[in-house]
Structure formats: C-alpha cells, structure tokens
N, C-alpha and C positions, 0 to 999 in steps of 0.2 A: 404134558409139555405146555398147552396153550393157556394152563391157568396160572400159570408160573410168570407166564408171558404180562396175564391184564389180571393183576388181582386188585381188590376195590377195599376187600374186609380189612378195618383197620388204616386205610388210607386218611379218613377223615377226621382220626382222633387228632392229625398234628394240626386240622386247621381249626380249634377247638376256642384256641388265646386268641385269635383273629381272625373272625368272619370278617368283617365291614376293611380291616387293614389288607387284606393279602396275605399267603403265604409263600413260604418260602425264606422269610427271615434268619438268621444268625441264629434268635432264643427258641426255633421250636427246638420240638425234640428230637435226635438223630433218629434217621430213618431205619429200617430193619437191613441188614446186609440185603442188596439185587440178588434175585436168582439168576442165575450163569445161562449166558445167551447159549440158544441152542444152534448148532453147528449143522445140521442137515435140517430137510422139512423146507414148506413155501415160508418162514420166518427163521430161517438160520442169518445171521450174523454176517457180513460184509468182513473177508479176510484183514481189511484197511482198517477196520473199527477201531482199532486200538489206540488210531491216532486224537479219539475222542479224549481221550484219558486226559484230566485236567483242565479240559474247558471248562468256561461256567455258560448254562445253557438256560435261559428264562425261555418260558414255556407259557401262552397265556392264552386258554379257553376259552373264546370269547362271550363275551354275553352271560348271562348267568341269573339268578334270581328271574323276578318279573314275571312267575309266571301266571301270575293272578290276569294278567291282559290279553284279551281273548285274541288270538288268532297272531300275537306278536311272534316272528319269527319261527312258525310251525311249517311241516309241509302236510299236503292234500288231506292225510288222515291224521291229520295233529302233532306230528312228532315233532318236537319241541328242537332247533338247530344246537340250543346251548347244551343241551345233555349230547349232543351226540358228539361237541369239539371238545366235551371233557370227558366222554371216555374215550376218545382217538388220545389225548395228552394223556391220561394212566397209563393206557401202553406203551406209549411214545417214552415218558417218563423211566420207566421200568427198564426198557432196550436203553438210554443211554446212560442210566445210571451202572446198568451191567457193563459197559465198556469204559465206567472208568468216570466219568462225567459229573457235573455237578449241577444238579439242576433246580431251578430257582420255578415255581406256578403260583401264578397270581390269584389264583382259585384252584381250589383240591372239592369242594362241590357247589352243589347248586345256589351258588349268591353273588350278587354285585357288591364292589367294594363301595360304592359309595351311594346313593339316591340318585343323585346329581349326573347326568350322563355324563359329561364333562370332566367332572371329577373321577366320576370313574374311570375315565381314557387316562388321564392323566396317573390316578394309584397304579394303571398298569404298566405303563412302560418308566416309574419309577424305578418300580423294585431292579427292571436291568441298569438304570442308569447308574442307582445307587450302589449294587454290587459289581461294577464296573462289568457287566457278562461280554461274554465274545460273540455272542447271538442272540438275536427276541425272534419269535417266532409266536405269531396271531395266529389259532386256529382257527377258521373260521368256514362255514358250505355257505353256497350261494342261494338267491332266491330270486326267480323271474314272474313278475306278477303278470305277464301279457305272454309267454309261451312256455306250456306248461312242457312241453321238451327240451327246453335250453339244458345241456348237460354237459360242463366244457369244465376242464381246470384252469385256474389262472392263481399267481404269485403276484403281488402289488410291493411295490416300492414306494418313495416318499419324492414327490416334485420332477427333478429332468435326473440322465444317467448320471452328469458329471456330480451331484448332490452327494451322493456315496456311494462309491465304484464297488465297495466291499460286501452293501447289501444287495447289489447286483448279482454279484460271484455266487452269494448264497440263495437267491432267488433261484436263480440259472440251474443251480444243481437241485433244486428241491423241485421246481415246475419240472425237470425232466425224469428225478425218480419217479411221481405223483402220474404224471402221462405212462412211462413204462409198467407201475404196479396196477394202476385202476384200469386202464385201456376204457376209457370213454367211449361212448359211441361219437363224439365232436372234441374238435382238436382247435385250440385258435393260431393261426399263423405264428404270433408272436403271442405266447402266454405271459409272460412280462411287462404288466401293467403298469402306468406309471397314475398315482392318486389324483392328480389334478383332471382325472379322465372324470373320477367321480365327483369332485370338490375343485373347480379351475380357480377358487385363491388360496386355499389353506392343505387341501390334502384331507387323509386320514389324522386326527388327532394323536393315536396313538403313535404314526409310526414319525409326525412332525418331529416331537418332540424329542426322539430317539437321541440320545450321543453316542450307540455301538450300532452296529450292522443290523437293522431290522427291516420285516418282512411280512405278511400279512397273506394269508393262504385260504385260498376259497377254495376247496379241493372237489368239489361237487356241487352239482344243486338240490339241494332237499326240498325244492318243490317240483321236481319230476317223480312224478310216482314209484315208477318203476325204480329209481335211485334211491325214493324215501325207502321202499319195501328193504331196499340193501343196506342201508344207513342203520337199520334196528337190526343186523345181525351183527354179533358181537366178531364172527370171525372178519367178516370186513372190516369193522371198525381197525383192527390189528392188520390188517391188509396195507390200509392207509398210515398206520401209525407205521407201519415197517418202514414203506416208501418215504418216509419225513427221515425215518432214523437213515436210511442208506441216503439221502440226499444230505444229510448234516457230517454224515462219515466223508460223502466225498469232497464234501468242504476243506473237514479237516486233514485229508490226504492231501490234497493241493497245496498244503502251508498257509499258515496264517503270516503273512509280512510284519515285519514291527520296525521300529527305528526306534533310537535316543540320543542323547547328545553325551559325547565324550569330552568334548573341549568347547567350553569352561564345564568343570565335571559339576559346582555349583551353579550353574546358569547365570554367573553375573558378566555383565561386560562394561568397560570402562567409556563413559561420556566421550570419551579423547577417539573414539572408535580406533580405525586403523588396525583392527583385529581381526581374525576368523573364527568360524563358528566349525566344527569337525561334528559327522552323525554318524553314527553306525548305523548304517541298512542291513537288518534280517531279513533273508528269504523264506524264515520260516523251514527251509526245507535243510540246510547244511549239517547244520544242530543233530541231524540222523545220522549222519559220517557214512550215508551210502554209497556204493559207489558211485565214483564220479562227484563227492560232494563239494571237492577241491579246485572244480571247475566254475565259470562264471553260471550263477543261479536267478540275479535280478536282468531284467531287459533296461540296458542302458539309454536305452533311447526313451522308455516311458517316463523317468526322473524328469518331475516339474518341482522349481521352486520359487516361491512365490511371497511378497508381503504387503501386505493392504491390497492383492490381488495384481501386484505387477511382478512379471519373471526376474527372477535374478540368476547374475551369472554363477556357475559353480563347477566344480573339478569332480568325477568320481573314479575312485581304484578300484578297478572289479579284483584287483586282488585281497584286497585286505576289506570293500563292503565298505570305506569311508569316502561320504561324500562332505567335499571341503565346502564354507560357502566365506567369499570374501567379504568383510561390510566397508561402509564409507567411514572416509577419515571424523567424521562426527556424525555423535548420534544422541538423538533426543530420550531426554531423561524417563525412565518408567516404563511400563511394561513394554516388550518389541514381541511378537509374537510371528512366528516361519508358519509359512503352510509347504511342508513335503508330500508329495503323492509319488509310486511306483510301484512295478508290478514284476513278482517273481515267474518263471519263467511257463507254471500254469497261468499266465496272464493274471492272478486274484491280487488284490489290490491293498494297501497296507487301510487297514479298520479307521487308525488315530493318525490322523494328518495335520495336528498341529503340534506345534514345538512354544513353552511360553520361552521367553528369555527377559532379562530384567536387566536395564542401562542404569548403573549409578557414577555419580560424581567421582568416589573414589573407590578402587578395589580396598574391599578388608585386607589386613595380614594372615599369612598362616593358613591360605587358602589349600583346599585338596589339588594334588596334582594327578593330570589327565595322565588315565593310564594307557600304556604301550600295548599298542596291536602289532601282529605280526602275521602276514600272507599265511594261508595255512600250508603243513606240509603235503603233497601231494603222495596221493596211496601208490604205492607200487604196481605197475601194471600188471593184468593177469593175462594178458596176451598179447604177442607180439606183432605188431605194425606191418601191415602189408605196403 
C-alpha cells in the first residue's frame, strides 16, 4: 500500500522538456492513472476527499538545486531541506491527484527554476497565477541557527488578514491538520504567521505576488536533530504529506465561495449611469443539493462592497444569492472595477474579489440579455416540526 502511496520511479521523466521553466504545464505528458487512495491504515483518505475533485492544486517544493553550497539549508547531519519538501510534495501530489485533483509542481526534482533567486520566487508562484489554481501551497521545514530545539509548525500568509481572507481559511486548515498528524513537541499560540514578521516591507516574494489563495508551510524544523533523524524516513515524510492532503480536503469541504456578474451579462455600463450592477453570490456549498441547501448559506452581514476602497450601498436576497449594487447617475468613462468580499456559512471567504466593469459612451445593439434566476425550490421535509 505505501508505495502506491509515494512512488518517485518515472516521476522525473515529465520534468525532462523543463528543468530551468517549472513543471506542471499544459505540454507535458499526462501523468500515469493515481493509484486509488487507501481507505483504512494511518493514510486512509478523509471521507470528504472527494470534494477535491476538480480543483487545480500548484504544489511547490521549495528550494531546490544549489546543492554544491556547503551547509545551504541542511540540518545537524546534512540533510539537505530541499529534497526533503520534494518528497513530502510526491506524496502529497499522488493523495490529491487520487481524489480527483489537478495538480500543477514547480519542481518534480532536484533543481531551481531560475539562478536568480528572485526570478526563481517569481517562476513559482507563476505557474498558479497563470493556470488560474484554487491553491499554492510552499513546502517548506524550518531552520533555527541559535536553538537547536526549536520544533514548532507554523503556515505563513502574505502582509495583514484583511489581504486575503481566503489564504487564511487555507492556512487555518492545514496549520491545524500539520499540528494533529506530527504532534510536535512545541506548539505556537497562534501558528498563523503573517510574512512581514520576517520581511516588515515586502513579505515572502513568493507568496506577494500571488493572485489565488496562497500559503507557505514550515511544517518542522530540520535543524533539530531529533526531527532531522524523522525527516529521512520515508514513512514520515507521508505522515506530513497526509496531514497537507486532510488539510486541503477540509478546505474544500467548507466550499470555495465564487460570485459573477449577471447584469450587464457583457460587463458594459452606459456613461448616463443611473443603472445597477446584479452579482450572483456562490456559497460554494448549495451546488451539492444537501440537505437544507435551499436554506440561507452566505453570512449576510459579512457582504462588503466597495470602489476605490469606499463602501457602497447595496440590496442582497438570501433567496435567490443576488446581490443588487445601485451606481450614480454618472460615471466616468473606462475601466470601473467592484471589490466584493463574503463569507459562506463555514466563515471561508470568496478567493476572487474583484469584478472589472467597463463605462462606455454608448451601449452596442444586440446586446446578451441577463438571465432569470429563480429562489430555489425547497426540499420536502423529512420530519415533522415540533
């Protein structure tokens, strides 16, 4: 079962066209069919997994190449950090391509994309920007040069919470699989890091640049001994890759929130204003018709809407999931662009919270008309009301 789980042989052939670019792209080659998660044992499958099914999931091993530089990110007895966040990501890879997933790794072995450190932060959180993913996730273990016991996990976000509530949500769930699977000997009050803790103007390069929910995970320290001795066993390694894969499942059990805009269904608005704008809010979770899905799923009181960063007023029907927003009698020509933020009723927060809209002079003819929603119907009760 557990080599089914992290197998390596033949992983390397697809990064073959692109060492120095990344993998993961469009032109490699399809991967071999996943072997089928295993359902009992300490790496059986999360009942919820399924909800992975159709993400796109970037995956990026940190670090990589370099290893000609003596003592660069090794711990006590030499074990190299980079080889050990790219076989936690083979595993990792494997469990969510079994549940369905699609997964994008900016390294499949030992190399950096670019020379350039910089360049290289940036070829990585490309490849999620550019395949619009629904998560990045940085492998990454820690390293303490002044105590050689520091053994703690922690998840790093980019700048303050309000930046993106969504790589929160994902943070949240993976810091607390990561604590439940490894059971540390040290816990930090709050393992949710915020990057200006290590860089107070810019952050992590990688995770600035982000446009989806990204996230960056120091799941150990490999320079405590006792942790390095566990780091070079392959069954651990799969310990931690579980704890990521049950922390991304309960992500995607929570709903991922989305919105669009229904009216103008081409996003044009006329100069003359005196129009509204109509969104559809997805909770992510209704789309399953479980029970109760006919019920209110978004928290109405979390809807912020907002333009050049000032609130605007606006209507929402928790029946039908539209939220109306009025504009001014006149509006300036060229891009207008909404920031919408909400949170479905696991509190997770929608990933894409902007809206572009485009003001011209005159509407075209023959434009598409916005299509009719309708409250959904409510399921038949299966028990009767006390």
């Amino acid at each position: 079962m557990n080599s089914r789980i992290c197998r390596f042989t033949g992983m390397f052939l697809f990064c073959a066209a692109a060492v120095l670019g990344g993998c993961g792209d469009e032109e490699e080659p399809p991967p071999p069919p996943p072997a089928p998660l295993p359902t009992t044992g300490p790496f059986a499958a999360p009942t919820y997994a399924n909800y992975l099914k159709g993400m796109k999931i970037c995956l990026d091993p940190g670090h990589g190449g370099r290893a000609n530089r003596k003592g660069y990110k090794r711990g006590p007895t030499g074990l190299r950090e980079a080889e050990v966040n790219l076989k936690v990501a083979h595993c990792l890879r494997e469990f969510l391509e079994a549940s369905g997933a699609k997964v994008y790794m900016t390294r499949r072995k030992d190399v950096y994309l670019a020379e350039d450190e910089r360049e290289d932060q940036r070829l990585r959180i490309e490849m999620a920007n550019r395949n619009d993913c629904d998560v990045f996730v940085s492998i990454h273990h820690n390293a303490s040069g002044t105590n050689p016991n520091a053994n703690f996990t922690s998840v790093w976000y980019h700048d303050d919470p309000d930046h993106s509530p969504a790589s929160l949500d994902v943070a949240q769930q993976l810091a607390v699989a990561l604590t439940d699977e490894l059971r540390l000997p040290q816990q930090l009050g709050c393992p949710l890091m915020s990057d200006k803790l290590m860089f107070a103007k810019s952050g992590f390069s990688v995770l600035r640049q982000a446009k989806v929910p990204a996230v960056l995970c120091e799941s150990s320290f490999h320079s405590n001994p006792d942790e390095e001795a566990r780091l070079r066993n392959p069954e651990y390694n799969r310990r931690e890759a579980h704890a990521l894969f049950a922390g991304l499942a309960r992500y995607a059990y929570a709903g991922i929130p989305r919105m669009q805009v229904v009216d103008p269904p081409d996003g044009l608005l006329p100069e003359s204003g005196g129009k509204q704008v109509v969104i559809e809010l997805n909770d992510g979770i209704r789309d399953r018709k479980s029970w109760g899905w006919d019920r209110p799923l978004i928290l109405s009181d979390s809807i912020v809407v907002r333009q050049d960063g000032k609130d605007l007023p606006f209507t929402f029907d928790k029946r039908t999931n539209l939220l109306t927003v009025p504009l001014p009698k006149k509006l300036k020509l060229g891009s207008m662009g909404l920031e919408v933020r909400f949170m479905n009723l696991f509190k997770q927060s929608n990933p894409k919270t902007s809206l572009e809209l485009k003001v011209v002079k005159k509407l075209p003819p023959n434009r598409p008309v916005a299509r009719a929603l309708t409250p959904p119907v409510p399921a038949p009760a299966t028990e009767e009301s006390e």
